[in-house]
C-alpha positions as CSV (number, residue, x, y, z in Angstrom):
1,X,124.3,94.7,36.6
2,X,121.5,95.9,38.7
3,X,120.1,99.6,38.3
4,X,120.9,102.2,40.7
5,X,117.4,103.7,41.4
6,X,118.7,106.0,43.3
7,X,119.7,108.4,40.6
8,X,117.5,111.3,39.7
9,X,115.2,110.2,37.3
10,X,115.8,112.8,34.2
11,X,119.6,111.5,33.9
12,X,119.1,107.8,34.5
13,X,115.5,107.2,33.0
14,X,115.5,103.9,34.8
15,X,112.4,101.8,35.6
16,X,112.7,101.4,39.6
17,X,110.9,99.5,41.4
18,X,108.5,101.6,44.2
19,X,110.3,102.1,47.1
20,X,108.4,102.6,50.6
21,X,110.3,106.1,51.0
22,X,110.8,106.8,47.2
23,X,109.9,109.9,47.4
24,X,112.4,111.1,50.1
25,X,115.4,109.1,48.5
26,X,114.7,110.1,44.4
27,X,114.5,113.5,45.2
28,X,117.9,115.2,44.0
29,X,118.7,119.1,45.5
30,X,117.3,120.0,42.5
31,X,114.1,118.6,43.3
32,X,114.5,120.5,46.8
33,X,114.9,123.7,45.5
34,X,112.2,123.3,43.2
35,X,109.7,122.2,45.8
36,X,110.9,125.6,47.8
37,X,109.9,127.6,44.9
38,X,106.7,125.9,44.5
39,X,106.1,126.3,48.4
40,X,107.3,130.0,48.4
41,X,104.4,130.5,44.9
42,X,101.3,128.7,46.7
43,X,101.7,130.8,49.9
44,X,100.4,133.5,48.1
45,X,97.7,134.6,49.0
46,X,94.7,135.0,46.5
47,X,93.6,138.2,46.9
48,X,96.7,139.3,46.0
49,X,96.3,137.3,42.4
50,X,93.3,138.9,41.4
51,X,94.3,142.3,42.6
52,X,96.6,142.8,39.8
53,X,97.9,141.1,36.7
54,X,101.7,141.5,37.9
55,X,101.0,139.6,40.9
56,X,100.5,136.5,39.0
57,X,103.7,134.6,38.4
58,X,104.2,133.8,34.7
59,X,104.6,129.6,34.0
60,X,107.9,129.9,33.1
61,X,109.1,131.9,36.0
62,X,107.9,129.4,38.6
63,X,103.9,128.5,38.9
64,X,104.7,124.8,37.6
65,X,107.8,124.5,40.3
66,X,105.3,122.3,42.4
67,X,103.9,120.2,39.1
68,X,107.9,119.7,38.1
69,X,108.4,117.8,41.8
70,X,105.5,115.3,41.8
71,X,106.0,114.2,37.6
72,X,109.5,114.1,38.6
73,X,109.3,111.6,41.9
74,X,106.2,109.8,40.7
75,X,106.7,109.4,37.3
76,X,109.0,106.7,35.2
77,X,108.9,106.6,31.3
78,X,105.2,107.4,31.6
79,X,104.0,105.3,34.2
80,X,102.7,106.8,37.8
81,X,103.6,105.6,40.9
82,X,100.0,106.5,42.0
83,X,99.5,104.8,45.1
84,X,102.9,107.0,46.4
85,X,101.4,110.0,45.0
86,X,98.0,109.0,46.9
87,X,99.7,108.9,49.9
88,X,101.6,112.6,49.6
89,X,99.1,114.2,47.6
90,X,98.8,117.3,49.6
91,X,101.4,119.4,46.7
92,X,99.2,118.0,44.0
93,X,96.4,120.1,45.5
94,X,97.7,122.9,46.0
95,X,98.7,123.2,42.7
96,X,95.5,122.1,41.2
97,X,93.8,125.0,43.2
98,X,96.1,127.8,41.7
99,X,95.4,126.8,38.6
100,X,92.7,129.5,38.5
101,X,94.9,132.2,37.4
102,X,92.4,135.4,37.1
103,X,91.5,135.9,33.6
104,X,92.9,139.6,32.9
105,X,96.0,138.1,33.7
106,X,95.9,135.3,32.1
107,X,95.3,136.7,29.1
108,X,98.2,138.6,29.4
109,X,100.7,135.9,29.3
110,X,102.9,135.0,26.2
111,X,100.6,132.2,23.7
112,X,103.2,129.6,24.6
113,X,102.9,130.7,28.4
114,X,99.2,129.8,28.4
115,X,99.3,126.4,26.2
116,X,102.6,125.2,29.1
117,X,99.5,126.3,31.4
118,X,96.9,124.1,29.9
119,X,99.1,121.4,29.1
120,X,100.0,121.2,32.7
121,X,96.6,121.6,33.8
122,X,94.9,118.6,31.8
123,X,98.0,116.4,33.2
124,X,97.3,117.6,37.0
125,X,93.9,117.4,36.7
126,X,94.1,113.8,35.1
127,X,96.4,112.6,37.9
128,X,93.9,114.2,40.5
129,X,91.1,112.3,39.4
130,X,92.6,109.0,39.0
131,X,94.2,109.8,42.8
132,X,90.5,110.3,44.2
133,X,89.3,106.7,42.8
134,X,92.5,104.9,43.1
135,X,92.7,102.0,43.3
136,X,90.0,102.0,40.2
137,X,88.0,98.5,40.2
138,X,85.6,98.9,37.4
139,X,83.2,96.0,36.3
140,X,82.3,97.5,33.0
141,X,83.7,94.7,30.2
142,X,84.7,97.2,27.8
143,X,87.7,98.8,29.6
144,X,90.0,97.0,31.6
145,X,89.4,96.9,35.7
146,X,91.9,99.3,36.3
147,X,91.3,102.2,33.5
148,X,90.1,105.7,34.4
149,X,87.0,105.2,32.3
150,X,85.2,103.3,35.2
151,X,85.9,107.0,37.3
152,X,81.7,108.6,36.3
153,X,82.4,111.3,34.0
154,X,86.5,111.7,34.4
155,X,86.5,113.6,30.8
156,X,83.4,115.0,30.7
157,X,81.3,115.7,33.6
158,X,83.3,116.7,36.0
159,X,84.3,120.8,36.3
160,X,87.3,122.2,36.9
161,X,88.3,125.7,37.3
162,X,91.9,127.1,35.2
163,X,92.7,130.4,34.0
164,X,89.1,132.1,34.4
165,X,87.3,129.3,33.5
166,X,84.8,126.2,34.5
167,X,85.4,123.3,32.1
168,X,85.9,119.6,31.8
169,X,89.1,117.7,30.7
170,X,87.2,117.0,27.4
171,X,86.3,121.0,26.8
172,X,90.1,121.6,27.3
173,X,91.4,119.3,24.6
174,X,88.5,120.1,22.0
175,X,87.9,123.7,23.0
176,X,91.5,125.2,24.1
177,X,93.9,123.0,22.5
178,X,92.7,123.9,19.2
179,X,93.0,127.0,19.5
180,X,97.1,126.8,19.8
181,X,97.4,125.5,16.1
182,X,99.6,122.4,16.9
183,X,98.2,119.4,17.0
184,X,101.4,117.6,19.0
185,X,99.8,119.1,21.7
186,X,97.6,116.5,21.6
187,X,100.2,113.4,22.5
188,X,101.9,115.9,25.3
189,X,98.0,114.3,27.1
190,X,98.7,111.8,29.4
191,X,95.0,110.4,29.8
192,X,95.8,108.4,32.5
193,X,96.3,105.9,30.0
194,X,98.6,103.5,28.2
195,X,97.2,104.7,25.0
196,X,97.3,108.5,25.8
197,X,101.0,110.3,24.9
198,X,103.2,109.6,26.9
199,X,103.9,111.5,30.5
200,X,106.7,113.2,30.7
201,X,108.6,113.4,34.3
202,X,109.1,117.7,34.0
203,X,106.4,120.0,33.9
204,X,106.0,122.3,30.2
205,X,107.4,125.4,30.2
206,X,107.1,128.4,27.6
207,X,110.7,128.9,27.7
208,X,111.2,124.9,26.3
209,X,107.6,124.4,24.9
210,X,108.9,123.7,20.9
211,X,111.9,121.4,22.5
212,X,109.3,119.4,24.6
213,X,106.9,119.2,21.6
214,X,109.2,118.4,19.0
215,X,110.2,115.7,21.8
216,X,106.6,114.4,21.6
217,X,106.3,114.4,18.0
218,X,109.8,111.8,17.9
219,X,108.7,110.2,20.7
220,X,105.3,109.1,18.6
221,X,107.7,106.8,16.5
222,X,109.1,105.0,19.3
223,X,106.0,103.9,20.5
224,X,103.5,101.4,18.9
225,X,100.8,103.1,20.6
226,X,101.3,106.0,18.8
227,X,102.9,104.7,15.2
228,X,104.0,101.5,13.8
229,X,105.1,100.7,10.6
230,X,105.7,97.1,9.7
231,X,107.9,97.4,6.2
232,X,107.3,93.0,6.1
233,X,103.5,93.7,5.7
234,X,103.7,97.2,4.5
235,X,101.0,98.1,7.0
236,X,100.9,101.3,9.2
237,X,99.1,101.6,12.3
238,X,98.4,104.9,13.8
239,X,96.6,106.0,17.5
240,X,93.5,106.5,17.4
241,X,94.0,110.4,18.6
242,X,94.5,111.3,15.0
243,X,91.3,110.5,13.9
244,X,89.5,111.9,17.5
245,X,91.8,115.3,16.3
246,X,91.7,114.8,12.4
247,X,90.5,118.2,12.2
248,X,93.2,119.7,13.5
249,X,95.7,117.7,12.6
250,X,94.8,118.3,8.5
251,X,94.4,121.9,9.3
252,X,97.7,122.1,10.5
253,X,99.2,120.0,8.6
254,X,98.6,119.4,5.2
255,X,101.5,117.4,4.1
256,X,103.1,116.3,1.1
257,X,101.3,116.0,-1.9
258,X,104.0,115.1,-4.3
259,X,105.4,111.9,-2.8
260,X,102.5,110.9,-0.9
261,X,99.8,111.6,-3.8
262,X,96.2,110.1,-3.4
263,X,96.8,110.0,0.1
264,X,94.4,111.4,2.5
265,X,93.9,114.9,4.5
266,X,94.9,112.5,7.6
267,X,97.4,110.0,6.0
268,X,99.6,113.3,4.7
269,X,99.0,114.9,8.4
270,X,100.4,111.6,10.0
271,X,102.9,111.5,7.8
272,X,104.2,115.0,8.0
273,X,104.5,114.3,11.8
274,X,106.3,111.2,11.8
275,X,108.6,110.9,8.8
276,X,111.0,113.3,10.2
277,X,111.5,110.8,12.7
278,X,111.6,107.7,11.6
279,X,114.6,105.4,10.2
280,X,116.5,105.8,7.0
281,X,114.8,102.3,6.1
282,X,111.9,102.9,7.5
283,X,111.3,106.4,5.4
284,X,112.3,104.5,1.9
285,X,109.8,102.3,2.3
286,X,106.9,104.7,3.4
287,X,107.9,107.1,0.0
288,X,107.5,104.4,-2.0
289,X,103.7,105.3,-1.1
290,X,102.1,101.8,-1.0
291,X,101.6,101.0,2.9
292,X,98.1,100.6,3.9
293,X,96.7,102.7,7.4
294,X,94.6,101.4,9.7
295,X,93.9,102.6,13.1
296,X,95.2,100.7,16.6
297,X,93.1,99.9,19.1
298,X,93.3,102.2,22.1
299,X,95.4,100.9,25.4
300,X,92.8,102.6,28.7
301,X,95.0,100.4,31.2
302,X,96.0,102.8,33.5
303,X,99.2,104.1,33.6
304,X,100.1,103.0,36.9
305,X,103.3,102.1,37.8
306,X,102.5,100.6,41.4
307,X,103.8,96.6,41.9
308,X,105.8,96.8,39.1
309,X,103.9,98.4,36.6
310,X,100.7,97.4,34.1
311,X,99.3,93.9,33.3
């Protein structure tokens, strides 16, 4: 039976093909109202955000209305249709430049308020720079043509201004992130990659922040890029974003000492994030504690969904 892609996209999850007006036809009322919000939220002038703190809309209340709209007409099970979202990009922007919340306010926000706001903001700012290079032709053999690493200094050079701040996608995830305490903030990253977590099609919110994240943590087991456990060869393979965020991850996490004994800081932090989520079989054979770990190698295709997708 052929799909029906023209059912919103959180109900159906289906992997359409890009349509020429996609973004008129996948949009449900929902996706109207939302995008009337959003509209409503960056009409604002901002003088009026910095004159006071309660002028500021809170992220759950509304400032991600716009970000909702574009993840949920441009984005399928991860993938972007970026070349669509090239071509109607103006929402994007906007929201991007309201991500400068002035700091007294920001600081007055709710802790999981501001980590929905960061979250959101590396996403954004990671679609925004792949839009401004795309379509990405790098010549560099060590990442494939397409990946966001051929974009000069996409994590680490370029600026960007959220919440009070000037700072690159890179001083977000090892300067603010951190600061949160849970490391499945670092798989809610999209990258712009097939090895990054995997994009979600709604913006965060504070009001569903441990729902999305506990989401994230069970979505880790159902993707090779993030775990894969092999019971024939006893071998486990894990991202390589646990050992970029080992620090965090064994500081929050330190595991299970009794079942898993002589493992590592890391190995018990993996472990405490993915066991809950794995298969009856799958969990007897990781307790019987004689797998070997090894790292995968990172996926930097891009995440683009355009022509059917990567290759």
């Amino acid at each position: 039976m052929t799909a029906d892609c023209r059912l919103p996209t959180r109900s159906s999850r289906l992997r359409c093909p890009e349509l020429p007006l996609m973004p008129t036809l996948l949009r449900s009322f929902r996706t109207i109202g939302l995008a009337f919000a959003a509209s409503a939220i960056l009409l604002v002038p901002r003088p009026s955000l910095v004159a006071s703190a309660q002028s500021v809309v809170p992220s759950d209340v509304g400032m991600h209305a716009a970000l909702d709209v574009i993840l949920d007409t441009y984005v399928r099970e991860g993938l972007v249709y970026y070349r669509a979202l090239r071509s109607e990009r103006g929402r994007l922007d906007a929201y991007v430049s309201n991500l400068d919340v002035p700091p007294a306010a920001f600081e007055s926000w709710a802790k999981a308020e501001r980590a929905a706001l960061w979250l959101n903001a590396y996403n954004a700012l990671v679609l925004r720079t792949v839009v401004n290079a795309y379509p990405i032709k790098g010549a560099a053999a060590q990442y494939p043509a397409d990946s966001i690493m051929h974009v000069p200094g996409a994590f680490t050079a370029k600026r960007h201004r959220v919440g009070g701040r000037l700072l690159s996608l890179e001083d977000i995830e090892k300067q603010v992130l951190p600061t949160f305490e849970d490391p499945r903030m670092f798989f809610a990253l999209g990258r712009g990659s097939l090895g990054g977590g995997r994009l979600r099609s709604e913006a965060f919110t504070a009001r569903r922040l441990e729902d999305q994240l506990a989401s994230v943590a069970a979505e880790c087991v159902e993707r090779n890029e993030c775990f894969r456990y092999d019971p024939s060869t006893n071998r486990v393979e894990i991202s390589p974003i646990f050992g970029w965020r080992q620090a965090e991850f064994t500081k929050a996490w330190p595991g299970d000492t009794t079942t898993f004994a002589r493992r590592s800081p890391l190995e018990l932090a993996v472990l405490h994030m993915v066991v809950p989520h794995v298969l009856p079989s799958e969990r007897r054979g990781l307790t019987q504690n004689t797998f070997t770990l090894a790292y995968s190698t990172y996926d930097w295709r891009l995440n683009d969904l355009t022509d059917g997708g990567p290759r």
